[in-house]
Backbone bond lengths (Angstrom), bond angles and torsions (degrees), N, CA, C in turn:
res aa  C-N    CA-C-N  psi(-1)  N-CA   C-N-CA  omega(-1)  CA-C   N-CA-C  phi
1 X - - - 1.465 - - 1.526 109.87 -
2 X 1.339 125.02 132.78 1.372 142.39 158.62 1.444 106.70 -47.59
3 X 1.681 105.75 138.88 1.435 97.25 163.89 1.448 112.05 -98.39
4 X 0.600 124.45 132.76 2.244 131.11 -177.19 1.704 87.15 -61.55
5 X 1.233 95.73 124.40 1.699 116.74 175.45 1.675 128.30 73.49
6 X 1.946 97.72 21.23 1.311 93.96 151.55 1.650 100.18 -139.89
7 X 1.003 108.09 138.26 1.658 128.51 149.01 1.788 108.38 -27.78
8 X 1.522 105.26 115.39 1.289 104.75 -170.42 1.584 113.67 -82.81
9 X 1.112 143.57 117.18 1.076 155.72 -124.77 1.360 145.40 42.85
10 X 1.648 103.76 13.34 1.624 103.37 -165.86 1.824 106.52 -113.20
11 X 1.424 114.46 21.61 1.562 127.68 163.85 1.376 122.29 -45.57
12 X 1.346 106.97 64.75 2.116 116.50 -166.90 1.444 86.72 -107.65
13 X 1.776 84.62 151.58 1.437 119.87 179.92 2.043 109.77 -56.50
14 X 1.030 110.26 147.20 1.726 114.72 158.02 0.882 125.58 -122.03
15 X 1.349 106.01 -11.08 1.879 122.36 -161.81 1.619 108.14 -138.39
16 X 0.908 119.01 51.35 1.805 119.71 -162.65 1.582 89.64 -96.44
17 X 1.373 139.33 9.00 1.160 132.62 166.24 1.684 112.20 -154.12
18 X 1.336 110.91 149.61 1.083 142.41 -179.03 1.718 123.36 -29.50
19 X 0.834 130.86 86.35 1.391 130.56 -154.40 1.854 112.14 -52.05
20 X 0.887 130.65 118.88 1.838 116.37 173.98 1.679 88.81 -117.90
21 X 1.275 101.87 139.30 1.984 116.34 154.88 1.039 105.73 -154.95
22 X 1.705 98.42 171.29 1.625 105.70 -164.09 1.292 104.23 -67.11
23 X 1.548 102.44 151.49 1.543 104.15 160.57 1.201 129.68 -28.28
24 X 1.460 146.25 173.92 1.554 145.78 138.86 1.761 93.08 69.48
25 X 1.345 132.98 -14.20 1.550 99.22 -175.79 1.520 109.16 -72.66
26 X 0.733 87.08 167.66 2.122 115.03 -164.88 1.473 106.33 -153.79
27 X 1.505 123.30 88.49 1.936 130.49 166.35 2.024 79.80 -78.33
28 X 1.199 78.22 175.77 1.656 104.49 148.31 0.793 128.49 -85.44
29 X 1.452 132.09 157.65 1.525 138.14 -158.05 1.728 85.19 -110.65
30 X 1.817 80.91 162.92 1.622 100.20 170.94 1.377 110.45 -112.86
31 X 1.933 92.13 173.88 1.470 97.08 -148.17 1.672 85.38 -93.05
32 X 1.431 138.20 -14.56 1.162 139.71 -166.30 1.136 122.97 -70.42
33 X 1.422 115.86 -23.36 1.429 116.51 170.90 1.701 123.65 -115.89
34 X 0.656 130.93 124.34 1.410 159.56 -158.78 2.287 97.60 -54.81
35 X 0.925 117.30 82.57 1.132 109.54 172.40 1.574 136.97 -80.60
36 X 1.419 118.71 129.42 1.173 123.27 -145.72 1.501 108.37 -49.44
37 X 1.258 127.34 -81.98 1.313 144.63 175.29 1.462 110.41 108.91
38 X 1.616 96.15 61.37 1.605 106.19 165.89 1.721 89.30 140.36
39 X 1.473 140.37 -167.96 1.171 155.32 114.68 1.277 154.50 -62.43
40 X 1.243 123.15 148.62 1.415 125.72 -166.89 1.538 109.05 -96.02
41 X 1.677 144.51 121.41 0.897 106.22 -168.57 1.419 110.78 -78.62
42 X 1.070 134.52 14.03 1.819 111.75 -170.65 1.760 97.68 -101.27
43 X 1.356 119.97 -11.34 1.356 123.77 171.67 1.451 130.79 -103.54
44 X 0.964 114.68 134.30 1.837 127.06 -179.86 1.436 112.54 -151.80
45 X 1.553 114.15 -169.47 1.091 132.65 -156.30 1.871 95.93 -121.35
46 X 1.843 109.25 128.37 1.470 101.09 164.77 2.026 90.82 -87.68
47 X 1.408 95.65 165.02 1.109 133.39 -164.99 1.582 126.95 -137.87
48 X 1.263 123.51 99.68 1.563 104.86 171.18 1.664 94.11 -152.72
49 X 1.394 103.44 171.57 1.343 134.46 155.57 1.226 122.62 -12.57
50 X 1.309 149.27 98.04 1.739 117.39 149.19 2.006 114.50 -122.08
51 X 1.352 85.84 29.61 1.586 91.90 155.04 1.607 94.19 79.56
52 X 1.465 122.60 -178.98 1.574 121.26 -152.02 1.441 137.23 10.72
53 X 1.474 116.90 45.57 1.106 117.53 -158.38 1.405 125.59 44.77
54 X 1.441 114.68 61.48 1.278 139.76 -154.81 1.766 100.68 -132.80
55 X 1.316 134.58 114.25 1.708 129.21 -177.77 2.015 84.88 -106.27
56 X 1.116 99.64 148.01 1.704 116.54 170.39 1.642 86.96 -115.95
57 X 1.366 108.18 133.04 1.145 113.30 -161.42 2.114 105.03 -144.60
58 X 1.068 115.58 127.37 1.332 123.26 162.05 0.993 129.56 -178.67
59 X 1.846 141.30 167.29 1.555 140.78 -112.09 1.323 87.32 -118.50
60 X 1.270 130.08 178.43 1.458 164.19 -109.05 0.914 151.70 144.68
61 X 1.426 141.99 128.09 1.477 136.57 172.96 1.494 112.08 -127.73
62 X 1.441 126.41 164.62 1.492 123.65 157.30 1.206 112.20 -83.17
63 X 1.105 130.33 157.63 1.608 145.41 -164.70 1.510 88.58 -143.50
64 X 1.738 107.47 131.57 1.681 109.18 156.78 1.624 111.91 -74.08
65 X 1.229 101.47 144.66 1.415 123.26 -175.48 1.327 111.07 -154.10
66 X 1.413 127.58 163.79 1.469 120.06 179.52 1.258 117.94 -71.55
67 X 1.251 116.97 -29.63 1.674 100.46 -176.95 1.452 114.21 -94.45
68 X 1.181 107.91 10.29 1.854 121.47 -179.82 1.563 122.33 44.43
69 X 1.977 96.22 57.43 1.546 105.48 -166.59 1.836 95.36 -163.29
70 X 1.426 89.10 42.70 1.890 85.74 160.64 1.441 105.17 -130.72
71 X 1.267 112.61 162.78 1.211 145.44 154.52 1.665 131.67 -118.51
72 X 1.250 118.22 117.09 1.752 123.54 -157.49 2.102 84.07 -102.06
73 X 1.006 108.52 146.34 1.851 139.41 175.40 1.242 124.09 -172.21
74 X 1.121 145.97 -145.64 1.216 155.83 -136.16 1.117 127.15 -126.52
75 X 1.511 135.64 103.94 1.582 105.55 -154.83 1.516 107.56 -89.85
76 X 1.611 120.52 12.77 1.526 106.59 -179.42 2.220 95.57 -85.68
77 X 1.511 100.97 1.38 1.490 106.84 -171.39 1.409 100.78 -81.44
78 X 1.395 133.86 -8.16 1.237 140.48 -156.31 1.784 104.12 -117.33
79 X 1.121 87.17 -67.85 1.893 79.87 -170.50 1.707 72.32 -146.53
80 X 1.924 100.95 161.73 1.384 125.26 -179.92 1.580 113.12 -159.11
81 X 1.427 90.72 176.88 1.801 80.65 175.58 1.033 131.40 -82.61
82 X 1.760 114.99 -12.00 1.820 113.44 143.44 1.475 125.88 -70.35
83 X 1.229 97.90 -16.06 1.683 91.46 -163.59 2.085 99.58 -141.33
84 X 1.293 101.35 77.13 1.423 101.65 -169.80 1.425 134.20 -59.73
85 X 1.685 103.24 -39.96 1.155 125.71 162.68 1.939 122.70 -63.93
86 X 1.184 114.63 148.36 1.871 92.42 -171.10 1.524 85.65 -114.10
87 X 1.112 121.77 157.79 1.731 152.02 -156.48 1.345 107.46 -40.03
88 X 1.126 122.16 103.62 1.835 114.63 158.48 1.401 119.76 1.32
89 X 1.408 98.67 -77.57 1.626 120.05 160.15 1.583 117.73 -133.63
90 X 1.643 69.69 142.56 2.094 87.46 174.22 1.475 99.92 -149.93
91 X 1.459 122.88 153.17 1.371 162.64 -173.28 1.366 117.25 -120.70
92 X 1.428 112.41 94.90 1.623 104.49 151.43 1.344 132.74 -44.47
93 X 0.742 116.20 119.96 2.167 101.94 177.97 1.367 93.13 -104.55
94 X 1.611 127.19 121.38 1.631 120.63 165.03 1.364 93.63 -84.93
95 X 1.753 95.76 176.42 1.332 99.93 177.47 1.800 138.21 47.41
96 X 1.399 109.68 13.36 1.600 137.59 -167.03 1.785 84.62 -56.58
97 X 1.873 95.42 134.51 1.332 111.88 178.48 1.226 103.33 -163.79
98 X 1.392 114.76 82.52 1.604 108.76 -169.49 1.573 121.85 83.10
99 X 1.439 109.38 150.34 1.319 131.32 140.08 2.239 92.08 67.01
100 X 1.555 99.85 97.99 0.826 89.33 172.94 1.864 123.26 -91.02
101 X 1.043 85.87 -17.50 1.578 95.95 167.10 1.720 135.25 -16.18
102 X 1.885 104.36 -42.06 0.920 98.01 147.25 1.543 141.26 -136.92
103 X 1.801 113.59 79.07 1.144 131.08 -179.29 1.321 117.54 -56.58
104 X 1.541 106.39 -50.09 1.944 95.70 179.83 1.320 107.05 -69.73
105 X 1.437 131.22 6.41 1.372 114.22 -179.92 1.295 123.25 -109.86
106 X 1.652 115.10 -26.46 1.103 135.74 167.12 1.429 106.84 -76.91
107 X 1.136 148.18 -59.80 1.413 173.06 -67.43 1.842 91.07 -148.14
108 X 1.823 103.02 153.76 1.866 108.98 176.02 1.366 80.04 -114.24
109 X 1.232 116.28 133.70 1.585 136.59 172.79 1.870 113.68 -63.03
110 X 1.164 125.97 92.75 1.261 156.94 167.10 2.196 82.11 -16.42
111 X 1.463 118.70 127.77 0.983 124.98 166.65 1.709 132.25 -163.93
112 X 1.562 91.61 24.36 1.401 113.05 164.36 1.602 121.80 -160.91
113 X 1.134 130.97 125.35 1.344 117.87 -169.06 1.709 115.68 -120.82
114 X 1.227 120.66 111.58 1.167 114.20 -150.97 1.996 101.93 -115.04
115 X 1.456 116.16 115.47 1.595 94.92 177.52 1.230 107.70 -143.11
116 X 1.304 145.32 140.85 1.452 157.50 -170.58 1.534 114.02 -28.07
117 X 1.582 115.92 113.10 1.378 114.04 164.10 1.352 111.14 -6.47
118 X 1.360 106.75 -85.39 1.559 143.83 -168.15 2.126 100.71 -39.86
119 X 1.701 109.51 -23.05 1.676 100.24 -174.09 1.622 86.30 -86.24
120 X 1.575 131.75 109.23 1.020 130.27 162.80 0.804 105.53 -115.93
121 X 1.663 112.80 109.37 1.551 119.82 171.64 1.472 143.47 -58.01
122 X 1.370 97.22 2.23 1.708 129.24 -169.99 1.629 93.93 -65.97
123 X 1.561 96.51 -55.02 1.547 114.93 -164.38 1.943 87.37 -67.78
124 X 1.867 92.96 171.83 1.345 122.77 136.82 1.102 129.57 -16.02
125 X 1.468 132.55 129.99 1.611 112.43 177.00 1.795 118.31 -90.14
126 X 1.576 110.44 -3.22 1.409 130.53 168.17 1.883 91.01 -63.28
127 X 1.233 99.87 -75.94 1.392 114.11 -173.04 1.891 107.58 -22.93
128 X 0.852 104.50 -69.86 1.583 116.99 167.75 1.367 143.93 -51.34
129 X 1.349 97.87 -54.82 1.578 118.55 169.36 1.846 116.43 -1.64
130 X 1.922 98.32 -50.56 1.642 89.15 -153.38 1.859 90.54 -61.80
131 X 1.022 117.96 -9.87 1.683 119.57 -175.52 1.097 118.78 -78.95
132 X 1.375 105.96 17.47 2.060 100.01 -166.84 1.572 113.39 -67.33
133 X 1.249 137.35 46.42 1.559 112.36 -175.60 1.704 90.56 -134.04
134 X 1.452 107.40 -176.45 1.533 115.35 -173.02 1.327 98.86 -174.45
135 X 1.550 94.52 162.52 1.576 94.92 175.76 1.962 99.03 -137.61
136 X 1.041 110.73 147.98 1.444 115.25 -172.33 1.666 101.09 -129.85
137 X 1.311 111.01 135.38 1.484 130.73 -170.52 2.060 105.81 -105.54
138 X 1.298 109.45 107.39 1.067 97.77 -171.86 2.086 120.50 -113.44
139 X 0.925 118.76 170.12 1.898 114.61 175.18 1.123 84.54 -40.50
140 X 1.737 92.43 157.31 1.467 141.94 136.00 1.545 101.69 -72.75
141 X 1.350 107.51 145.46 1.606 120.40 167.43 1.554 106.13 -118.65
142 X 1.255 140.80 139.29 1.333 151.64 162.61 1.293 104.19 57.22
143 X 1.185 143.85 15.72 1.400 162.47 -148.78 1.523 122.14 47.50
144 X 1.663 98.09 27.05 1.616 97.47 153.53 1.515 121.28 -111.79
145 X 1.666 115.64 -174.86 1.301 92.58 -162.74 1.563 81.03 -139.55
146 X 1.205 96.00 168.80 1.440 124.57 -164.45 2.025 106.19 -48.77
147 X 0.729 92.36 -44.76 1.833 94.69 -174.25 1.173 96.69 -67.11
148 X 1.584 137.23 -45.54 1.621 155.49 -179.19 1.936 92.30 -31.61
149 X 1.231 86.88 -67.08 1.650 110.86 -159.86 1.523 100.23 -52.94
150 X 1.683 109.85 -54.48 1.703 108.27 -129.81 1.961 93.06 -121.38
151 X 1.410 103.72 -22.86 1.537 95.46 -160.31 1.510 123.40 123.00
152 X 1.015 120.39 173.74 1.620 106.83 160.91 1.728 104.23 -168.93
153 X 1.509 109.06 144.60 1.348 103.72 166.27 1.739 127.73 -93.36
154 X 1.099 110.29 157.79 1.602 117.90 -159.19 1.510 101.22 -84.26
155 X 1.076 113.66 117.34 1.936 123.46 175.97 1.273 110.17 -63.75
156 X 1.622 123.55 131.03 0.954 154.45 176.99 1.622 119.43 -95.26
157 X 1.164 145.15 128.01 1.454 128.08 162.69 1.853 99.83 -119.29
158 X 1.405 88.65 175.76 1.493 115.30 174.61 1.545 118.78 -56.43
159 X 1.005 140.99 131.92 1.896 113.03 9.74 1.321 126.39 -92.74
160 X 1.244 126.29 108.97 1.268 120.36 171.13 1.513 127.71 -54.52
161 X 1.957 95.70 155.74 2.108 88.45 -156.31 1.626 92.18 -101.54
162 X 1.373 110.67 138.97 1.326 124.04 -172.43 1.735 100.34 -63.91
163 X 1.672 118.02 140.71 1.488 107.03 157.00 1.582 91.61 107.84
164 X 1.510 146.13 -37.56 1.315 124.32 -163.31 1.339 104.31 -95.00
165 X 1.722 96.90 154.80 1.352 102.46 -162.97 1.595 111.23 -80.83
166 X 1.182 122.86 144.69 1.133 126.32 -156.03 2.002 97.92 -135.31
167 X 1.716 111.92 146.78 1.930 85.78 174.06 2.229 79.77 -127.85
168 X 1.258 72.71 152.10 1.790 88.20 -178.45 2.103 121.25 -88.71
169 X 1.192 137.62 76.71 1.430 116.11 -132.88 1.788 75.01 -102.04
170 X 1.424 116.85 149.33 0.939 137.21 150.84 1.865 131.11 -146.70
171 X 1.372 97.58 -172.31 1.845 83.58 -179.61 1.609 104.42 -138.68
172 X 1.471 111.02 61.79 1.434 124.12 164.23 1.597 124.05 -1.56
173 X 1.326 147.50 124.57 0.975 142.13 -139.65 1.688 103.18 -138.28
174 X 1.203 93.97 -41.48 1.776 119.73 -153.42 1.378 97.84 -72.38
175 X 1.554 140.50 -176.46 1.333 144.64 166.61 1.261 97.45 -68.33
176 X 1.425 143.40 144.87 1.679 98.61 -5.54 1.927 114.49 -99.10
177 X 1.029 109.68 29.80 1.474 131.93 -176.67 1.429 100.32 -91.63
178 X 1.736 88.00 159.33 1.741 89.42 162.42 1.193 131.48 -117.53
179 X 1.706 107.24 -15.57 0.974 125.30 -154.63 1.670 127.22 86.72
180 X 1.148 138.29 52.18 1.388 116.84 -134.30 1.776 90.43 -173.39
181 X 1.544 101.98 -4.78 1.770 97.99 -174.24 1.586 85.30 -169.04
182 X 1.743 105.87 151.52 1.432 126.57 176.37 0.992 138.93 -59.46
183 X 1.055 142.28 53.58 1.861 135.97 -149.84 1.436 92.45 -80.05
184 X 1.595 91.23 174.51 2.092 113.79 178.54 1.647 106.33 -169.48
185 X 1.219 96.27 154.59 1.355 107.15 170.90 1.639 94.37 -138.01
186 X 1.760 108.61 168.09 1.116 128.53 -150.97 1.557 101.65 -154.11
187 X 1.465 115.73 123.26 1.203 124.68 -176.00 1.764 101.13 -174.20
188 X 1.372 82.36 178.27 2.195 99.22 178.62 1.730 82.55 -89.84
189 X 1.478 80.33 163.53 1.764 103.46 168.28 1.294 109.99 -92.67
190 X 0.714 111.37 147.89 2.072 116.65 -178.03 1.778 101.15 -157.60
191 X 1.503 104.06 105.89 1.592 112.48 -171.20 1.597 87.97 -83.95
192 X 1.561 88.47 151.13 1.220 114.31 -159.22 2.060 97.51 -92.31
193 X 1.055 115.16 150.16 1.565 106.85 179.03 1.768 92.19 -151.19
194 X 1.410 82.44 165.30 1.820 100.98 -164.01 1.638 104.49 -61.30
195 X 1.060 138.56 7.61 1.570 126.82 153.74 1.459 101.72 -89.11
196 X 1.123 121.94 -3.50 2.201 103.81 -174.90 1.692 100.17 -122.94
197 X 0.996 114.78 -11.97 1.525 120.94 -169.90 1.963 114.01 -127.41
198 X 1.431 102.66 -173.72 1.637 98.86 -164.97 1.911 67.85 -120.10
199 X 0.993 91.23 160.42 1.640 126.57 178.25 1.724 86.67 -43.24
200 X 1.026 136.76 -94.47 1.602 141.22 -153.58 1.833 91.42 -38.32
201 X 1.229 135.28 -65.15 1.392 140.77 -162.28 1.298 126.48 -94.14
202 X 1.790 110.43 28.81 1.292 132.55 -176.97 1.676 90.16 -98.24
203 X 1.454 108.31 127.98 1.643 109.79 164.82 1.743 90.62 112.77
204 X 1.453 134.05 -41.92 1.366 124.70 170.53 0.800 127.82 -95.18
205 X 1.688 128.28 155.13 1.004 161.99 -115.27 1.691 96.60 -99.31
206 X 1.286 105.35 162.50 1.481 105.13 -174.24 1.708 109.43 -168.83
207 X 1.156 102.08 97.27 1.284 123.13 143.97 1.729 143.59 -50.92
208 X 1.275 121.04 108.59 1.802 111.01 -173.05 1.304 103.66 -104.36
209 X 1.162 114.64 159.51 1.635 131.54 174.67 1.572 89.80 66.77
210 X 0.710 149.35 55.78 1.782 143.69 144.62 1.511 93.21 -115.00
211 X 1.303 99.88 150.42 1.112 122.09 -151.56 2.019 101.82 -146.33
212 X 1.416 95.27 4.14 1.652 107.12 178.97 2.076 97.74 -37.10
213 X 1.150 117.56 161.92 1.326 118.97 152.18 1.628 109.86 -128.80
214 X 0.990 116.02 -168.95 1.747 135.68 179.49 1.404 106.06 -52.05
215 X 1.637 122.34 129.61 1.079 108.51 -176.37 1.487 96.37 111.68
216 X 1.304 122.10 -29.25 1.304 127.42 170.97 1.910 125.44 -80.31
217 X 1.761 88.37 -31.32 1.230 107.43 177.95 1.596 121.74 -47.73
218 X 1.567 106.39 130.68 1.834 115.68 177.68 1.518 85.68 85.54
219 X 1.453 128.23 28.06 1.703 101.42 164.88 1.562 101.04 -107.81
220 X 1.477 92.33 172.42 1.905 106.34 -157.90 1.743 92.15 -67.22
221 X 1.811 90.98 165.74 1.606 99.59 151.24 1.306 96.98 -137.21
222 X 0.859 120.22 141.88 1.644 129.50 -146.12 1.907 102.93 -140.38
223 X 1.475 116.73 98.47 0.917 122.01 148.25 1.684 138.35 -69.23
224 X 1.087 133.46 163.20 1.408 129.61 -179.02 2.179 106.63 38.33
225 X 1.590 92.67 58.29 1.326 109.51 -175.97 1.669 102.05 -59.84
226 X 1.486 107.10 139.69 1.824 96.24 151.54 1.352 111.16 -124.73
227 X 1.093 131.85 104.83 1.260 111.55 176.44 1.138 139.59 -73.12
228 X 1.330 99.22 -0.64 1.919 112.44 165.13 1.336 113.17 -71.16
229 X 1.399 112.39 -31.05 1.333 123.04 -148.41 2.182 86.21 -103.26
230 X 0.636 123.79 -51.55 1.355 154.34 -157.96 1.387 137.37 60.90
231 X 1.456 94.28 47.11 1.610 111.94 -176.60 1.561 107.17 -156.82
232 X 1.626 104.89 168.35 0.877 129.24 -175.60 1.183 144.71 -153.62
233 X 1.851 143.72 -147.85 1.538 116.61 147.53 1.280 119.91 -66.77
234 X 1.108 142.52 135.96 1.545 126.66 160.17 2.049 115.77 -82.02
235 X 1.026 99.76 104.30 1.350 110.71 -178.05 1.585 109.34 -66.56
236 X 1.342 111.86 -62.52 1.905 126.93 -164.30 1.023 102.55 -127.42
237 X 1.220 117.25 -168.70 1.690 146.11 153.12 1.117 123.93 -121.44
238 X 1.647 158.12 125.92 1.190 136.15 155.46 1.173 132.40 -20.65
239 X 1.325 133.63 117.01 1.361 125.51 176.61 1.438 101.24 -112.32
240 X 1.331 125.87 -83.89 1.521 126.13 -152.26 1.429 102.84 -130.56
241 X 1.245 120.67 171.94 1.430 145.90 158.95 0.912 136.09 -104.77
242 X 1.513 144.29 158.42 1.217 131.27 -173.50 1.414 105.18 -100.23
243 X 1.677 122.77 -28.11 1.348 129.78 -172.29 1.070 123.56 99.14
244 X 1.932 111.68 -14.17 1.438 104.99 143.49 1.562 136.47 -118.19
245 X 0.970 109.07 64.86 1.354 127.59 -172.07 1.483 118.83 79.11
246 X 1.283 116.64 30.71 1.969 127.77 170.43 1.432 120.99 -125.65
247 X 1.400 112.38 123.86 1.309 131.22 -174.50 1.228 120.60 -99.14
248 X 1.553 119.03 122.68 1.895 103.16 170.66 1.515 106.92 -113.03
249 X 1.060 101.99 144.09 0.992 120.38 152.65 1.667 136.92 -82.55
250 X 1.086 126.48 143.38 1.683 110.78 -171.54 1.926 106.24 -138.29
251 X 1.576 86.95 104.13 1.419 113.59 -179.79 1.787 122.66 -40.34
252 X 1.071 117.48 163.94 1.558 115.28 176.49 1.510 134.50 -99.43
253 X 1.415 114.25 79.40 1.388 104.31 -165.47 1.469 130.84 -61.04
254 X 1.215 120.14 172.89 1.592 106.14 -179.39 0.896 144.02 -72.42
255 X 1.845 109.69 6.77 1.451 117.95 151.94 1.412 107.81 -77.28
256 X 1.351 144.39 8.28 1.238 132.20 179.33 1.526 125.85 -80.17
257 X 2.221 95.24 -23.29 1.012 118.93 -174.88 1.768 110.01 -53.04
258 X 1.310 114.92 -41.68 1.502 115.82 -171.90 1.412 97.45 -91.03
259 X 1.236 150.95 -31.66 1.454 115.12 162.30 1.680 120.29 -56.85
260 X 1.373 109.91 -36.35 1.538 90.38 -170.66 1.336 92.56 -74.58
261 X 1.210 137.79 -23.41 1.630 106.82 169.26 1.799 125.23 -64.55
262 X 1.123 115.81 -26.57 1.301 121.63 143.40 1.785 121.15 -27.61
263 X 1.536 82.60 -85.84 1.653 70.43 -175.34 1.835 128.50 -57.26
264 X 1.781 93.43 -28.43 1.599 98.61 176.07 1.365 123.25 -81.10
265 X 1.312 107.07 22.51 1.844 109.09 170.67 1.698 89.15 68.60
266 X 1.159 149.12 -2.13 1.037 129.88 171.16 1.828 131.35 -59.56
């Protein structure tokens, strides 16, 4: 079945890499996506360096794990086929609400980077794509650990069930965003299969009318949301866009299960 309001096979990437802009810019936000109005704690923004007053910037969640010090995102957010190596340094910020100014202080210092055999950056980034997710292992602070502090959402693998409602949280970067506050969109999951999608974005998740941009990428989709609680299942990660207002997400298959035990000391 066709989805009404996308082009049947033409579901291409916009965001297959890591967003960097200058410091301090500020566009205006759009009216299309639903902005949080405050933070979630199990979600934030990674954060690092890319030199001329330049932040490399993209989204996040906590994932339970045994040592209660991961974070699951995006693996084109990690290393790519421009940029193979992943950041000297990077900082999770949970709960990100403003003012990046102070990331290394707020922020758990990024100190393991974990992403699918199969994302070989050598190749194509079509070639790869269905692999977009990662999991990153970060400090202990005062001898607690990140899940202690903030929460964590419960890992999900494949196959995902068509129809449940799912909300997408990210922190948009791109025009007309700044990056600088939580947006989400909210919809059912509907897996994508080779009549609605191009070969790379067959098997993920797909969101309509979101309108997230770059900067959003590696943020949760979060079934059985609480927002009291501020977590949930983690279904996907942000991966790509179509460029007119559609987001996929790309689910965790059951080889994912033994990397996050990797990164979780499990």
């Amino acid at each position: 079945m066709r989805l009404p309001g996308v082009r049947p096979r033409v579901v291409v990437p916009i965001a297959v890499t890591a967003l960097v802009v200058a410091a301090g810019t500020a566009p205006p936000a759009a009216a299309e996506v639903r902005e949080w109005g405050g933070a979630v704690a199990t979600v934030g923004r990674i954060l690092w360096e890319e030199g001329d007053g330049r932040l490399g910037m993209c989204s996040a969640a906590v994932v339970d794990a045994p040592n209660g010090s991961v974070v699951a995102t995006a693996a084109h957010c990690v290393r790519s086929p421009e940029e193979p190596e992943p950041p000297a340094e990077a900082w999770f910020v949970p709960a990100y609400d403003h003012d990046a100014r102070t990331y290394q202080r707020d922020g758990w210092l990024v100190t393991g980077h974990h992403t699918p055999r199969a994302w070989d950056v050598t190749r194509g980034t079509t070639e790869i794509l269905p692999h977009d997710y990662a999991f990153l292992t970060v400090e202990t602070k005062d001898g607690r650990t990140l899940e202690q502090e903030h929460g964590a959402n419960r890992p999900a693998f494949e196959p995902v069930p068509e129809g449940e409602d799912v909300t997408a949280l990210g922190y948009p970067a791109a025009d007309p965003f700044d990056g600088e506050s939580l947006h989400s969109c909210a919809g059912q999951t509907r897996v994508l299969d080779e009549e609605e999608a191009q070969e790379p974005n067959v098997g993920g998740l797909l969101l309509e009318d979101c309108d997230m941009t770059a900067g959003s990428s590696g943020g949760p989709w979060l079934a059985d949301f609480d927002e009291a609680r501020g977590s949930g299942t983690l279904l996907a990660v942000t991966s790509v866009g179509s460029g007119e207002g559609h987001i996929i997400g790309r689910p965790f298959p059951e080889a994912a299960r033994d990397l996050l035990a990797t990164a979780g000391g499990g």
